[in-house]
C-alpha positions as CSV (number, residue, x, y, z in Angstrom):
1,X,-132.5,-15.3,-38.5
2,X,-133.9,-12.6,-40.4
3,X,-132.4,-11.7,-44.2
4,X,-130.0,-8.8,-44.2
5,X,-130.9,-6.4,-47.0
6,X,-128.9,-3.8,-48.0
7,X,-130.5,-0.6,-49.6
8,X,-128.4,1.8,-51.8
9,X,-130.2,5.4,-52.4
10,X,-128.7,8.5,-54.0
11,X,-126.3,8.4,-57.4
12,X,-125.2,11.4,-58.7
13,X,-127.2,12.0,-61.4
14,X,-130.0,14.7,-61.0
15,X,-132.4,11.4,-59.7
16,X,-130.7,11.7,-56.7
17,X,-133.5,13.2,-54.6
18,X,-135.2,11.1,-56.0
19,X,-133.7,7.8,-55.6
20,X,-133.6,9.0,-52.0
21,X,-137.1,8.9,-51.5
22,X,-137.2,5.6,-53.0
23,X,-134.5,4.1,-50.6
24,X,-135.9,5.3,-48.0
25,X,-139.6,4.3,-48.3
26,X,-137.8,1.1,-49.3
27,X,-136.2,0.8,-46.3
28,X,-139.3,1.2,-44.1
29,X,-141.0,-1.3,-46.0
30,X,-138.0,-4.3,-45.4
31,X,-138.0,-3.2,-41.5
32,X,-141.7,-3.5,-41.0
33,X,-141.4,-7.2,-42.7
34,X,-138.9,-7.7,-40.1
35,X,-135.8,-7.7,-42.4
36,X,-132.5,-6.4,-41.3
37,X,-131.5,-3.6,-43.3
38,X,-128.5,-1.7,-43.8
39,X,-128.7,2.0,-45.4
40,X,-125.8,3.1,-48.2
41,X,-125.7,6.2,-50.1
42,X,-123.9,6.9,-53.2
43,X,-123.2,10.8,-53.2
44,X,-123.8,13.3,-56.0
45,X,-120.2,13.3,-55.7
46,X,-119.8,10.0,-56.5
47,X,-119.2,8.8,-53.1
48,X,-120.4,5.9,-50.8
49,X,-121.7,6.6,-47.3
50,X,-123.3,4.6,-44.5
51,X,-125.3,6.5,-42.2
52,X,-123.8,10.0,-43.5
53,X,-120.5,9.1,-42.7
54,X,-118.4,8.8,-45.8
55,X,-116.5,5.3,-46.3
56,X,-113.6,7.3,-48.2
57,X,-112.1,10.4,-49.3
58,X,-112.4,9.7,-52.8
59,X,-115.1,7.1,-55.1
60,X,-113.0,4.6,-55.2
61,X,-112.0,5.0,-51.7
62,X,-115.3,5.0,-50.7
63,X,-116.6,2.1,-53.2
64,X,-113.6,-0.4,-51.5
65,X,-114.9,0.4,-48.1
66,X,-118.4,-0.5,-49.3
67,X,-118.0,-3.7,-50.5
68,X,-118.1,-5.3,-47.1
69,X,-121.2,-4.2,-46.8
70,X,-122.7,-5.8,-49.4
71,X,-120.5,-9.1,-49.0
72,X,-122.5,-9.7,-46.1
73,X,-126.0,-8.5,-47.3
74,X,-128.2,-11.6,-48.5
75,X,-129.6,-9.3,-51.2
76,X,-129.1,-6.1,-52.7
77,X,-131.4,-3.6,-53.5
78,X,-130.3,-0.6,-56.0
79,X,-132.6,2.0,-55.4
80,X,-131.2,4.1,-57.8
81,X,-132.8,5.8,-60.6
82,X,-131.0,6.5,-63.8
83,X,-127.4,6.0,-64.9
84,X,-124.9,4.6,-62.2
85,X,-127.7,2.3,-61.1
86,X,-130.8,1.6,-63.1
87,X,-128.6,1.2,-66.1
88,X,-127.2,-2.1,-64.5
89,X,-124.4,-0.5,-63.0
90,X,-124.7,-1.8,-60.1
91,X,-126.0,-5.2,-60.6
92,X,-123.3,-6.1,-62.8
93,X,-121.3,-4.8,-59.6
94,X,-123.6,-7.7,-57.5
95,X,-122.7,-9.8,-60.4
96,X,-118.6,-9.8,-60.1
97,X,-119.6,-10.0,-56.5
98,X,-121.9,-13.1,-56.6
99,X,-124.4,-11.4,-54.7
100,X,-128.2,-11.8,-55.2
101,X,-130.2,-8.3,-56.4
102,X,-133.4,-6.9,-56.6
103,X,-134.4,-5.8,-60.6
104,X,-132.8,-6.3,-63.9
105,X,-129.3,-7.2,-64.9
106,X,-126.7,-5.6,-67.0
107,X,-128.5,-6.7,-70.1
108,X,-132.3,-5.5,-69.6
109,X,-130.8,-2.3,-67.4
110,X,-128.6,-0.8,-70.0
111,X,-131.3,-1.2,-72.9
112,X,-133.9,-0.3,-71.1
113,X,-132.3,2.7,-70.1
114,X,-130.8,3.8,-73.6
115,X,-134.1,5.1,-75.4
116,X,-133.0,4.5,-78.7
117,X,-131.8,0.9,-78.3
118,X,-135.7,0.2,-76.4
119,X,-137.0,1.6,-79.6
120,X,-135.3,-0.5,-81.4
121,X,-136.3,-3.8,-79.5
122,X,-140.1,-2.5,-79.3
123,X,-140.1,-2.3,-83.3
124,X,-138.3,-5.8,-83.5
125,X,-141.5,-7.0,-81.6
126,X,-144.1,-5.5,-83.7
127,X,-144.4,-2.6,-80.8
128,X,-145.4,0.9,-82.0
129,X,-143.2,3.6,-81.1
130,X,-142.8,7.6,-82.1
131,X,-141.3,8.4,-85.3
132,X,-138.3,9.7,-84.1
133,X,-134.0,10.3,-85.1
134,X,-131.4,10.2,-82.9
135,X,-128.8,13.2,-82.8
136,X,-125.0,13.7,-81.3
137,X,-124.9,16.6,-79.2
138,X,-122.3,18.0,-81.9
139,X,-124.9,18.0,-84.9
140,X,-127.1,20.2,-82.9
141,X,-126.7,22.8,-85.1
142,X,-127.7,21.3,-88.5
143,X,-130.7,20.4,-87.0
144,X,-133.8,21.9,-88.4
145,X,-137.4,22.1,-87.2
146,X,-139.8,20.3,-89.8
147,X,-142.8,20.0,-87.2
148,X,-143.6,19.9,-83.9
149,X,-141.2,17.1,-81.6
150,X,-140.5,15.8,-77.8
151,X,-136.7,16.5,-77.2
152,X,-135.0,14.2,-74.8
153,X,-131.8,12.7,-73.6
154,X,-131.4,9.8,-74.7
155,X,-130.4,8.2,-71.4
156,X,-132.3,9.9,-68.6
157,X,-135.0,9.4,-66.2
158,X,-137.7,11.4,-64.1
159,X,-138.2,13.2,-67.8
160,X,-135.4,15.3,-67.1
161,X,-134.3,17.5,-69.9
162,X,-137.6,16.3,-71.8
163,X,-138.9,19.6,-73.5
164,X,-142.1,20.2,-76.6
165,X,-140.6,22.3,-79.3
166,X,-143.2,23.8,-81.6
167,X,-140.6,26.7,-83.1
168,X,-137.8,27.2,-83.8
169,X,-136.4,29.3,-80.8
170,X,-138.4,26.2,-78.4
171,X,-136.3,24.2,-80.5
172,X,-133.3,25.1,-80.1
173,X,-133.9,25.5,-76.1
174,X,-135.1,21.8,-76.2
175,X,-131.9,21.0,-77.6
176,X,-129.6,22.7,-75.3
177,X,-131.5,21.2,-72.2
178,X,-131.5,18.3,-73.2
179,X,-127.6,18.2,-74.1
180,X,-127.5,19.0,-69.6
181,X,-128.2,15.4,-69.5
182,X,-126.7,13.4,-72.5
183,X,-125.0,13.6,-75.6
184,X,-127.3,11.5,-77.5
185,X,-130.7,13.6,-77.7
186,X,-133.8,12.0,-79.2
187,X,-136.1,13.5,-81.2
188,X,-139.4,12.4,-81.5
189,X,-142.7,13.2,-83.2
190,X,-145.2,14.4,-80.9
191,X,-147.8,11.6,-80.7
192,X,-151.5,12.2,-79.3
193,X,-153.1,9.3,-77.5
194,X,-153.7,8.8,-73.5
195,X,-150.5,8.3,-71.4
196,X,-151.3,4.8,-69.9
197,X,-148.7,3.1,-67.5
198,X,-148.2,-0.8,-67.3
199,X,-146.5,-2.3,-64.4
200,X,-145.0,-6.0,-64.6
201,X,-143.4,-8.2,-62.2
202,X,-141.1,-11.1,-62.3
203,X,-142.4,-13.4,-59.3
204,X,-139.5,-15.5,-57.3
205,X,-140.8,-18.3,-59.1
206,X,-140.1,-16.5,-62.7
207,X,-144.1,-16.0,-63.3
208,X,-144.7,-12.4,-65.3
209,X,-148.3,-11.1,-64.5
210,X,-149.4,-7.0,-65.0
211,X,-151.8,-5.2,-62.4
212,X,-154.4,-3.0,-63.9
213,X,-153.0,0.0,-65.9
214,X,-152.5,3.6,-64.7
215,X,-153.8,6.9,-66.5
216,X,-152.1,10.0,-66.4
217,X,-154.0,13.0,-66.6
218,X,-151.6,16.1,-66.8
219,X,-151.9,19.8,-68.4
220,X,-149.4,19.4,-71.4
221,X,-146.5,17.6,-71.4
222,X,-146.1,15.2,-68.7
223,X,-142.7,16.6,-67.9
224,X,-140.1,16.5,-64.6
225,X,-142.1,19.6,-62.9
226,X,-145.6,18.1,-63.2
227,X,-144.1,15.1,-61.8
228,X,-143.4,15.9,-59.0
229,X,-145.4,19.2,-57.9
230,X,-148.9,16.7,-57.4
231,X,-150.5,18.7,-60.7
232,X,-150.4,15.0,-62.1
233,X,-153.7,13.5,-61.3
234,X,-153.4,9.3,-61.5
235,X,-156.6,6.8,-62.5
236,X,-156.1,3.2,-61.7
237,X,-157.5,1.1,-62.8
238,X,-157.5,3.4,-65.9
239,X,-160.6,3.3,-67.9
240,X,-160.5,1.2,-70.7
241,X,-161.5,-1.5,-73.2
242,X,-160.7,-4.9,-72.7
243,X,-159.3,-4.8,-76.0
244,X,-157.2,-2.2,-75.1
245,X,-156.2,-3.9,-71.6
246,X,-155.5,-6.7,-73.6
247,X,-153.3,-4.9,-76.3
248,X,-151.4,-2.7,-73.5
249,X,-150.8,-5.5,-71.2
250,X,-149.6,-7.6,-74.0
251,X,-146.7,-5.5,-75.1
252,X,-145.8,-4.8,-71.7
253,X,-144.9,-8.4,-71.1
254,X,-143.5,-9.3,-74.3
255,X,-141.0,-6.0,-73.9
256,X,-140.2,-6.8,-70.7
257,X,-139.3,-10.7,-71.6
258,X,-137.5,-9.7,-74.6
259,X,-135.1,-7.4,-72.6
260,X,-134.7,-10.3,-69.7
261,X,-135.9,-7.9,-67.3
262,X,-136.5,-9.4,-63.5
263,X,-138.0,-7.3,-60.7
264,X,-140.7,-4.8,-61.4
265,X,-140.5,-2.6,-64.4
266,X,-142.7,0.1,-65.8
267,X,-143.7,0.4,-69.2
268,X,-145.2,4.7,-70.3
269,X,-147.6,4.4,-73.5
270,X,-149.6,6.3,-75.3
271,X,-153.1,4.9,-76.3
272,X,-153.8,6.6,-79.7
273,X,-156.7,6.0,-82.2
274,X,-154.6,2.9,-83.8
275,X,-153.5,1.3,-80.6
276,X,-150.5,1.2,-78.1
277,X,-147.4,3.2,-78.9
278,X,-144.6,3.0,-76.5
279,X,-143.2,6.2,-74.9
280,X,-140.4,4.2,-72.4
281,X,-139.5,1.6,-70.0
282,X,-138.3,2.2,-66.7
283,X,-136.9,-1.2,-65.1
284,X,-136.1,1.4,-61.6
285,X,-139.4,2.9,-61.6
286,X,-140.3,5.3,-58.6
287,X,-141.2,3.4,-55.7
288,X,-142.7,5.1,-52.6
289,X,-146.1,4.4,-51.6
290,X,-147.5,7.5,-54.2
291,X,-145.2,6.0,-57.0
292,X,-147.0,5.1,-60.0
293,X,-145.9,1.3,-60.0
294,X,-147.3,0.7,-56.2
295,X,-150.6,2.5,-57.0
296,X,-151.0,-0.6,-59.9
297,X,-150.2,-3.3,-57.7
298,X,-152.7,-2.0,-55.0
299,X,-155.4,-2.0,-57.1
300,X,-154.5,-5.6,-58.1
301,X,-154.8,-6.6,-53.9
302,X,-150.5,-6.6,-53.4
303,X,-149.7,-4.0,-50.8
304,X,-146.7,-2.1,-51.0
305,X,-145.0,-4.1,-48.2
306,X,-146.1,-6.8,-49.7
307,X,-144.7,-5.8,-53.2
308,X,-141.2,-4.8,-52.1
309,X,-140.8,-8.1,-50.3
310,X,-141.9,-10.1,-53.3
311,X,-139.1,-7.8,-55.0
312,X,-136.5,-9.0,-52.7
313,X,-138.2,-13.0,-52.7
314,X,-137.3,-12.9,-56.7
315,X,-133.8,-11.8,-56.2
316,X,-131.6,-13.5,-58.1
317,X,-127.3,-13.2,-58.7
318,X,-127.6,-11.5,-62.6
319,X,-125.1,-13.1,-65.3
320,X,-122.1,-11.2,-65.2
321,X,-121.0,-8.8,-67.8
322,X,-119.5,-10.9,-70.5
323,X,-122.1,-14.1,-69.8
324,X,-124.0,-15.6,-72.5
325,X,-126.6,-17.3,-71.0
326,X,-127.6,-17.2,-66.9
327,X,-130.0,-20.2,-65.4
328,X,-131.3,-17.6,-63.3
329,X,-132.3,-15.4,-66.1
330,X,-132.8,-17.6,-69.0
């Protein structure tokens, strides 16, 4: 009998589109493996739906009439970017349930997700990351502009709300956009360097490895509109030292053991004159076929059928929220 997978796309956050694609490219990847696979969507709205049809009137409604459906899944993927799902929403949800899921946990979602608190864990392992301060969306006005900065939420994905301020007036539009998304905003120096990616994955038998790193080559800032409008040009392998390799693939794994991460996660640095400095991690990273994380693997020989069903092999039921130490995470 073949394993029953259940997919979950959407969220309503402004990722929805693109968590979408994800779920969907997903989805085509489990069937072609000959897994059984059963399709939920979580509305912009907040609702569950199977197949279009809403399970409910209301979220909670809907959520009840949704947790049958993943009782009887063997393993649940989240392919949900941003908060409501990357964030470990929903796999401390497959915790409480028992249930085996693709990616992080609770733990490695919600710090990963939280820029400030990855910045934090980065420079508690000796990883360089932008100078940067951490504002409430109330203090926004006794901000002042010393120098040019980056200005992003401090819990968002797909670079929404990420904007360059070199003025004052850029300033204080940075600062408004980015207050759409989150009430935390981050401010961060503007750092030059390259913009290398680094995938890594947690294999089903709890080996980490990293595929050859990506290069980014954008006009300016690498932001959500150059993400997604094919400007973006990607190089992998990217062209670098071994030294460099080395150094980048290094933090990479000792960020992503540090947060407990499981699944694939991408790590965004910037190569400068004096090293690695990291940008972000992304422990839900895009993941069609074009996605930044499959293009890595593919150059390291793992297909992106291949890849998702290693994802789902490594599956694990995450410590639920509260637990001090999981087996299955260590």
């Amino acid at each position: 009998m073949s394993r029953h997978v259940v997919v979950i796309g959407g969220g309503s956050t402004a990722e929805h589109e693109v968590s979408l694609a994800t779920a969907a490219a997903v989805e085509r990847a489990l069937h072609a493996n000959g897994f059984t696979v059963t399709s939920a969507t979580i509305g912009r709205d907040g609702r569950w739906s199977q197949d279009a049809a809403p399970l409910g009137a209301t979220p909670s409604d809907s959520l009840s009439a949704a947790l049958p459906l993943i009782e009887q899944a063997d393993v649940v993927f989240p392919a949900i970017h941003g908060v409501g799902g990357e964030d470990g929403t929903l796999a401390a949800l497959c915790a409480l349930l028992h249930k085996p899921v693709v990616g992080s946990g609770l733990r490695a979602g919600a710090i990963g997700m939280d820029k400030w608190a990855t910045k934090a864990a980065a420079q508690a392992l000796g990883i360089r990351t932008a100078p940067g301060r951490l504002i409430t969306a109330e203090a926004v006005e006794d901000v002042a502009l010393e120098r040019p900065v980056v200005v992003k939420p401090a819990s968002a994905g797909s670079s929404y709300g990420v904007g360059l301020a070199e003025d004052a007036a850029q300033f204080r539009a940075a600062l408004a956009e980015a207050r759409r998304y989150d009430d935390r905003i981050l401010v961060e120096d503007v750092v030059v360097g390259r913009e290398i990616d680094v995938a890594v994955l947690r294999e089903a038998d709890g080996r980490t490895w990293a595929p050859p790193p990506l290069e980014i080559h954008a006009q300016g800032l690498f932001d959500t509109a150059t993400k997604y409008d094919g400007s973006a040009r990607f190089v992998v392998p990217a062209d670098l030292t071994e030294a460099d390799c080395a150094a980048l693939t290094r933090a990479a794994l000792a960020l992503f053991d540090a947060l407990g991460c499981a699944g694939v996660a991408r790590l965004d640095f910037f190569l400068t004159q004096n090293g690695p400095v990291l940008n972000e991690i992304n422990t839900m990273p895009g993941m069609t076929a074009e996605s930044q994380v499959p293009r890595m693997f593919a150059a390291a020989g793992v297909g992106y059928e291949d890849l998702v069903t290693r994802l789902v092999d490594a599956a694990t039921v995450p410590a639920a929220p509260g637990t001090v130490f999981s087996p299955d995470r260590g």
